[in-house]
N, C-alpha and C positions, 0 to 999 in steps of 0.2 A: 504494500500500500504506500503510493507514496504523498510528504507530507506536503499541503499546499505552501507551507511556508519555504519551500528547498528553494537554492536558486537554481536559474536554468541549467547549467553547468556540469552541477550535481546530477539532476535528471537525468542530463544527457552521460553522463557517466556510466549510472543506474544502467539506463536503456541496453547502451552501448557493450555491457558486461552483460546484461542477460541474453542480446541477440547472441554473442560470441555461445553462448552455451548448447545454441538451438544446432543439431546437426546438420550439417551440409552435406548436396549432395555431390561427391564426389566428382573431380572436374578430368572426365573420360571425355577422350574424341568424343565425336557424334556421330562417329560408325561404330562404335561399339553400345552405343545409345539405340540405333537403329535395329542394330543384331537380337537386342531384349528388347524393345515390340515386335520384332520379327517373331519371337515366343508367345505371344501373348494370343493371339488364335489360335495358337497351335493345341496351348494347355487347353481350349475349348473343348477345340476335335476330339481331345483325349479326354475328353467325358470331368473337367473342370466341376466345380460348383457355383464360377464365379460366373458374372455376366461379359465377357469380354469386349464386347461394344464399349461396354459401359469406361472399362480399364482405360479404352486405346480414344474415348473422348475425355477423357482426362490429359493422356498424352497429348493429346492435340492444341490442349490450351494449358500445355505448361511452359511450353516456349516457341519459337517461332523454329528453332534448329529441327523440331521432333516432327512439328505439323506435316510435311510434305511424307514421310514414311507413314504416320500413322494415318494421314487420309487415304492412303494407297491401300493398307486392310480396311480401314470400315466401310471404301466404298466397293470391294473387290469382289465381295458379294452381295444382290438386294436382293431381299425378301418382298414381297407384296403380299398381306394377307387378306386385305381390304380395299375398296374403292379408293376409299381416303386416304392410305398409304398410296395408293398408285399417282393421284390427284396429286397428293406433297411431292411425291419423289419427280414427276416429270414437272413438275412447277421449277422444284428446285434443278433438273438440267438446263428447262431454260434458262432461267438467270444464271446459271456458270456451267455454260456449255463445255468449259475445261473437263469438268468432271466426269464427265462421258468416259473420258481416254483410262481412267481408273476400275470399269465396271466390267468383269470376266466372267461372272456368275449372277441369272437373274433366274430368282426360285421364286413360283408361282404356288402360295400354299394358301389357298381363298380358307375364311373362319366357315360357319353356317350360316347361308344364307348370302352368302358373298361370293358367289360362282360368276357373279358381274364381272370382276377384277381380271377375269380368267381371260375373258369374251374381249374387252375389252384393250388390254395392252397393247394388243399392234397398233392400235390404230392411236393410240395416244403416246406410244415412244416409237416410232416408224421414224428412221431416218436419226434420231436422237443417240443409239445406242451402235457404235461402231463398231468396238472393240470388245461386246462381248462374246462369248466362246462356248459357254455354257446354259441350256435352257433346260428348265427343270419344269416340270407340274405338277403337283399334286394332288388330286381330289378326295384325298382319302373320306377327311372330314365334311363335306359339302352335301347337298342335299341329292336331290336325282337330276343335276343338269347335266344334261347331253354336249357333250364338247366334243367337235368346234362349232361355232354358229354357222348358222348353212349362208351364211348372205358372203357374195362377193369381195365385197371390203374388204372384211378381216381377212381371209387368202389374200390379197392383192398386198396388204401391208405385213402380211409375215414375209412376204418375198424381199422386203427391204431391209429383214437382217440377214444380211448377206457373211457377217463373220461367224455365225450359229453356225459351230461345229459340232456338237455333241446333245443331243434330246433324249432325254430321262424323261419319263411317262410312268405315274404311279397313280393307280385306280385310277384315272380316266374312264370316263364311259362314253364311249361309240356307238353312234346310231345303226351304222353300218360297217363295213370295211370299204365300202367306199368312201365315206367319211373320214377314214383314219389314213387312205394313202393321198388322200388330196393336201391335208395337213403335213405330210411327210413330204410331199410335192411342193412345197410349199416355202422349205427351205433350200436353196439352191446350195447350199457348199455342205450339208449333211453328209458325214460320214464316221460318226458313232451312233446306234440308238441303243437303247436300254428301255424296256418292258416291262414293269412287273404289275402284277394284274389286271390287267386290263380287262374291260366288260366291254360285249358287243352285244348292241338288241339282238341283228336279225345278221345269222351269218351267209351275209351277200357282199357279194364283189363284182363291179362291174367300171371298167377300166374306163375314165371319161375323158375330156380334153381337159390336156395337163395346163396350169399355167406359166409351164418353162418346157424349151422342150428337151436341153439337156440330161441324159440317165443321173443318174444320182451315184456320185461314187461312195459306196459305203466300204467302212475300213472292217468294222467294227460292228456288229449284231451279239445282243444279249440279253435275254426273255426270261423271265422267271414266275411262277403263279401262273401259266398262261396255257389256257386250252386251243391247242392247234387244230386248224381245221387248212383243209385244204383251199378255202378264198383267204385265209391269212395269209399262208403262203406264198397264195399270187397277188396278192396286194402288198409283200412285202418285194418280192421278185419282178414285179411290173416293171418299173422303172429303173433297177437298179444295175449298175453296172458290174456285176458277178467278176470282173478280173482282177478287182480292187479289195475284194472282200478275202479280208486278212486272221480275223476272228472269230469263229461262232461260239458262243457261250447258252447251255441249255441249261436250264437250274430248273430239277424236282420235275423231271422226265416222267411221263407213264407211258406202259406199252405199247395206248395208242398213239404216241407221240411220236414213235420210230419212223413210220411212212412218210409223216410231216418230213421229219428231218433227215432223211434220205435226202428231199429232194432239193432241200437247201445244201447239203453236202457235195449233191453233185453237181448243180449250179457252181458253186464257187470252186470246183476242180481244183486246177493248180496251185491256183492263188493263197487257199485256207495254208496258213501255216498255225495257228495253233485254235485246238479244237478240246472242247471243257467239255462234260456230260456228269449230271448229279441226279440219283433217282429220287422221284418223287417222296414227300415224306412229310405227314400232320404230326400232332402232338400222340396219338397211338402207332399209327399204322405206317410201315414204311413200303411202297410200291417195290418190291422184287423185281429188276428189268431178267426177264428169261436169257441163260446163252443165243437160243433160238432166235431173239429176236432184239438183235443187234441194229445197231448203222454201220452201213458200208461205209468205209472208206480206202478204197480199190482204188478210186481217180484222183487222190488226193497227196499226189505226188509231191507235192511242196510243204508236205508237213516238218515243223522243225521241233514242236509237244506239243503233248496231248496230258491233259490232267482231267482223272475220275476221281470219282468218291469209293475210298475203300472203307466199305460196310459189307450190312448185311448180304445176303445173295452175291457175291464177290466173282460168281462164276461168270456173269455177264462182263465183266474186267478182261480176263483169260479170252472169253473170245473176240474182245476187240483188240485187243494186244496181239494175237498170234496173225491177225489180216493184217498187219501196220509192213507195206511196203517200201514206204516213202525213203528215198536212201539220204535226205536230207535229218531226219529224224535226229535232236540230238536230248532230248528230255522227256522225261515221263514225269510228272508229277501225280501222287496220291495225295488227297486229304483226306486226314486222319481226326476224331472226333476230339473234344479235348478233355475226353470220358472214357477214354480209350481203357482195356482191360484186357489183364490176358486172357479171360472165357473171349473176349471179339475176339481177339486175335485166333482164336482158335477156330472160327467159323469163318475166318472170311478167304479162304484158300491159299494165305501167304506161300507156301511153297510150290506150288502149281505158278503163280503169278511171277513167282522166283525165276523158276524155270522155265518158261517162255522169256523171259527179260534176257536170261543167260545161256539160250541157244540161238544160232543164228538165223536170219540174218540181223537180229537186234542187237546183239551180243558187238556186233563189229561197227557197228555207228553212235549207239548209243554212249552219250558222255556223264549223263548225274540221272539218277532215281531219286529223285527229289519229295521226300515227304514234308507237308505241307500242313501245317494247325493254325486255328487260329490265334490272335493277340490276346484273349483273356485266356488262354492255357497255362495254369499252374507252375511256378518253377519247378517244383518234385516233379508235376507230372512230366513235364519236359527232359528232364535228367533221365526218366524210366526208359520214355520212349526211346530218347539217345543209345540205352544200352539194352532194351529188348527187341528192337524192330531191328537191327542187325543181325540179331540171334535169329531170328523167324524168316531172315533172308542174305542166308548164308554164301549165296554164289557173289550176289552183289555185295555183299563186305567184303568177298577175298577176293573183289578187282577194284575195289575205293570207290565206287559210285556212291554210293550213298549220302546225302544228304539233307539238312532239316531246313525249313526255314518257317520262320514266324510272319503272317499275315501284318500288316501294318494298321493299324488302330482307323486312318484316317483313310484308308484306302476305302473308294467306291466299289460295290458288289460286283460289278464288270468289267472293272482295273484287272489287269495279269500285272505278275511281276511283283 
C-alpha cells in the first residue's frame, strides 16, 4: 500500500523494484518463438484439453513479431457450422482479402437445422478462397437435407475453387448418384476423395452433361461405411481418368462388396500402386471375407503395397497374397489390433501367411513386412508384439523384414504412410 504522503521519487523507486521482480519473458529469436506456436495445434490434434484457437489468439496480440505465424494457424483451417459463421467469415475476407492466401482447410460441419451453410458457401466465397486444398462436409449432425441443391448456381460456383484438391464427404445424403457425380464434376482439379457413409435415396445413375468437360484425375479413392452398388461405381468411374489412380482404400469390406471392387481394381490396372482392404466389422459381429471370394489383382502390375487387416478369418489374407504378381511389389503391411492376444494370434493363420510371404516369387522382391497398430496402442503392448509377432513368423525374422510402425495421432483415415 503505498503512502499518499511519499514523494514521487520514492514511488517510482517502489514501482520500479516490484516490476524488476515480475518474470520476463525470455529474449529468444523469433524463430524459435515461431517453432512453439508451431506446437500449439499440434497439442490439439493430439487430443489436448485446451482450446487452441483460443492459445494462438492470445499469440497474436502479444506482439507484432508473433502475429504473422500465429494468423497462419488460426486461419489454416475454417470451420463453418452456421449461416452466421459463414456470413462473418466471408464478411471478414472481404475486408482483408490478404487472408484468403492463409486458408488450406474449409470444414463444413452445419449444427441442427443449419444444413443452409452447406447449400450455400459456393456461392458466397466463389472466387474469395484461392489457396485452399482441403474441402471437408459433414452432415453427421443435421436434419434430413439432401445435399447438393439441385439449382445450377451452386455447380457453377463450386467450379471456381479451382485449388480443391482433396473432398472428404461424411454422412452426406444423396438424392441420387447422379446427384453425387455432378458434385464430384464439379470440382475441376479433384484428385483425393474420401467417403464415409454416405446415404443415397434411390440407387440411380444416369450420366448427364458435365459442367467441365475434362476426366477428373483422381490420385486417391477411399470409402468406408459404404454400401456398393454397381451405379456407385459408375458414377464414381464416369469421368474419371483411371491412369492416375494411384490409391484404392476399402475400409469394412463385405462379401458383397468384392464384384464392386473388382471393377474398380481393374479400371485402375497399372497405375494402382498401393491397395488397402479391411473386413467389415460392428460392435458384435465381424464380416468373414471367404478365400473364395477374393479381388483380383492379376492386372495390377504397378503395385508397390498392399496392406490388410490381420484378424479374424485370416484365410482370405493367404489368398490375396499368393495372386500378388506385381514385380514392383516392395511392402506388405498388416494391421494388427491394439488388443492383440496370443489366442488371435493363434487363429489368424500366421504361419501359412509366413509362408506365402517367404516362397517365391515374393520372397525375391519383397523388402519390409510391415506390421502396423494404431497411436493409442499400449507401450507393454507394443514391446509384446515387438517380441511375439516374430516368433509367429519365423521365415520373415530370419531375413530382417520385419517391421512395426505406429499410426500417427493426426493422421487422416485415408493418409498411407
Amino acid at each position: 500500500m503505498v503512502d499518499p504522503g511519499s514523494s514521487s521519487a520514492s514511488i517510482f523507486n517502489m514501482l520500479q523494484d516490484h516490476i524488476l521482480e515480475i518474470p520476463r519473458v525470455p529474449a529468444l529469436p523469433t524463430e524459435v518463438w515461431e517453432r512453439v506456436i508451431d506446437f500449439i495445434p499440434a497439442v490439439d490434434r493430439m487430443g489436448g484439453f485446451r482450446d487452441s484457437r483460443q492459445d494462438l489468439f492470445a499469440c497474436a496480440l502479444t506482439c507484432r513479431a508473433w502475429l504473422p505465424r500465429s494468423r497462419l494457424h488460426l486461419f489454416y483451417r475454417v470451420e463453418i457450422p452456421t449461416s452466421r459463421h459463414l456470413s462473418s467469415f466471408a464478411k471478414q475476407i472481404r475486408l482483408y482479402p490478404f487472408l484468403e492466401e492463409f486458408v488450406r482447410e474449409v470444414a463444413l460441419w452445419p449444427f441442427e437445422k443449419q444444413s443452409k451453410a452447406v447449400g450455400t458457401f459456393p456461392l458466397m466465397l466463389a472466387r474469395k478462397l484461392k489457396s485452399v486444398r482441403i474441402l471437408h462436409i459433414n452432415m453427421h449432425t443435421t436434419d434430413d437435407y439432401v445435399f447438393p441443391p439441385t439449382h445450377d448456381v451452386f455447380h457453377i460456383s463450386l467450379c471456381e475453387f479451382t485449388s480443391v484438391t482433396t473432398l472428404e464427404l461424411n454422412y452426406v445424403k444423396f438424392s441420387t448418384y447422379t446427384a453425387m457425380g455432378r458434385l464430384l464434376s464439379s470440382l475441376p482439379h479433384l484428385s483425393v476423395l474420401a467417403c464415409n457413409a454416405l446415404y443415397v435415396s434411390k440407387d440411380i445413375y444416369s450420366k448427364t452433361i458435365e459442367l467441365r468437360k475434362p476426366r477428373r484425375s483422381l490420385s486417391c479413392l477411399a470409402m468406408q461405411f459404404m454400401e456398393m452398388s454397381g451405379n456407385m461405381v459408375e458414377c464414381l468411374l464416369a469421368d474419371m481418368s483411371t491412369a492416375s489412380l494411384a490409391t484404392i482404400i476399402i475400409m469394412d469390406a463385405r462379401q458383397e462388396d468384392i464384384n464392386h471392387i473388382d471393377r474398380l481394381l481393374q479400371a485402375s490396372g497399372k497405375s494402382l500402386q498401393h491397395f488397402q482392404l479391411n473386413q467389415y466389422r460392428d460392435l458384435w459381429v465381424t464380416s468373414v471375407l471367404p478365400a473364395e471370394k477374393k479381388p483380383i489383382l492379376a492386372d495390377n502390375s504397378g503395385l508397390k503395397s498392399i496392406c490388410l487387416e490381420l484378424a479374424d478369418g485370416a484365410s482370405w489374407i493367404s489368398a490375396i497374397l499368393i495372386q500378388l504378381k506385381s514385380a514392383a511389389l516392395k511392402s506388405i503391411i498388416l494391421e494388427v489390433s491394439p488388443f492383440l492376444t496370443e489366442s488371435h494370434l493363434d487363429t489368424y493363420g500366421c504361419d501359412d501367411i509366413d509362408a506365402i510371404i517367404s516362397s517365391e516369387p515374393l520372397s525375391k522382391k519383397l523388402v519390409q513386412l510391415i506390421f502396423q497398430y494404431r497411436f493409442e496402442t499400449k507401450q507393454d503392448k507394443e514391446v509384446w508384439m515387438k517380441s511375439e509377432i516374430p516368433r509367429r513368423f519365423p521365415r520373415s525374422a530370419t531375413r530382417s523384414i520385419i517391421r512395426f510402425q505406429r499410426t500417427h495421432r493426426d493422421q487422416a483415415w485415408w493418409e498411407t504412410g
